[in-house]
C-alpha distance (Angstrom), angle and dihedral (degrees) to the residues before:
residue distance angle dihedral
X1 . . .
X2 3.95 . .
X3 3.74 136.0 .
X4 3.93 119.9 -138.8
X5 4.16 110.4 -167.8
X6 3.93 112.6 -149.6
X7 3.32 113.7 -177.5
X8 3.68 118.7 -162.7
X9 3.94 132.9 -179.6
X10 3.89 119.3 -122.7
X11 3.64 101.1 172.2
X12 4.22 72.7 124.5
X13 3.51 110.4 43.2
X14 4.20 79.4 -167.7
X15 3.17 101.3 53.7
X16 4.29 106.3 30.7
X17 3.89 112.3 -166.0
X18 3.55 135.4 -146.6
X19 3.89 120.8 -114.7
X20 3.25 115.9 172.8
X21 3.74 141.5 -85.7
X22 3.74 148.6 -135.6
X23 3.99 138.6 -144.2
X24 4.19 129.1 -2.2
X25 3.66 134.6 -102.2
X26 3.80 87.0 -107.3
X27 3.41 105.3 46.3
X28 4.08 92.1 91.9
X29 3.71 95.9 -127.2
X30 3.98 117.3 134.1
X31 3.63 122.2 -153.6
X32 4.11 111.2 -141.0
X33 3.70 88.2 -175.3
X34 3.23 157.9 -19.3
X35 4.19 140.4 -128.9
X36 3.93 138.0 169.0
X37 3.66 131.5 -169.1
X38 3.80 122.0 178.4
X39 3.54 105.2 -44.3
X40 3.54 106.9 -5.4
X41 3.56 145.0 77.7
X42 4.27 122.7 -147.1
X43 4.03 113.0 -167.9
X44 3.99 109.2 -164.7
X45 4.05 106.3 -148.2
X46 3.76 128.9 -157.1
X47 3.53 121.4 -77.7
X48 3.65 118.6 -179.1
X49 3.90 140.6 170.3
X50 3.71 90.0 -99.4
X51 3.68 104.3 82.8
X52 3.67 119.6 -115.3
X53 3.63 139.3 -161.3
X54 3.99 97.9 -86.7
X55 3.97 97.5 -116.4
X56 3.80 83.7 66.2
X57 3.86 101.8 77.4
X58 3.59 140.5 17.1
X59 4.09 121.8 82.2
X60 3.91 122.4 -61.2
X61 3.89 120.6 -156.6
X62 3.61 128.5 -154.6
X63 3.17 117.8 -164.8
X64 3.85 120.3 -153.1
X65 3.57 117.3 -132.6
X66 3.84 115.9 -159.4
């Protein structure tokens, strides 16, 4: 399966804001978890004991710009 990350801003639950967001359904990345702190946004992917191609685990940041 694949994660997709959309990040959305609820500082007004009225009036809900789009962020940004990161990777596709069918890119066949899995998210393990997920973090924030202050501005930014850390997505844990899948590593497993079946090697895969590098850009399919490890931690991605997304920084929020605002």
């Amino acid at each position: 399966g694949g994660s997709e990350i959309t990040v959305i801003g609820v500082s007004d639950p009225n009036n809900c804001t789009y962020i940004t967001s990161y990777g596709t359904k069918s890119d066949n990345q899995s998210v393990w978890g997920l973090s924030s702190e202050s501005n930014k946004i850390n997505a844990t992917y899948i590593s497993a004991i079946i090697p895969y191609p590098e850009n399919w685990n490890g931690v991605k940041c997304i920084k929020l710009l605002n």
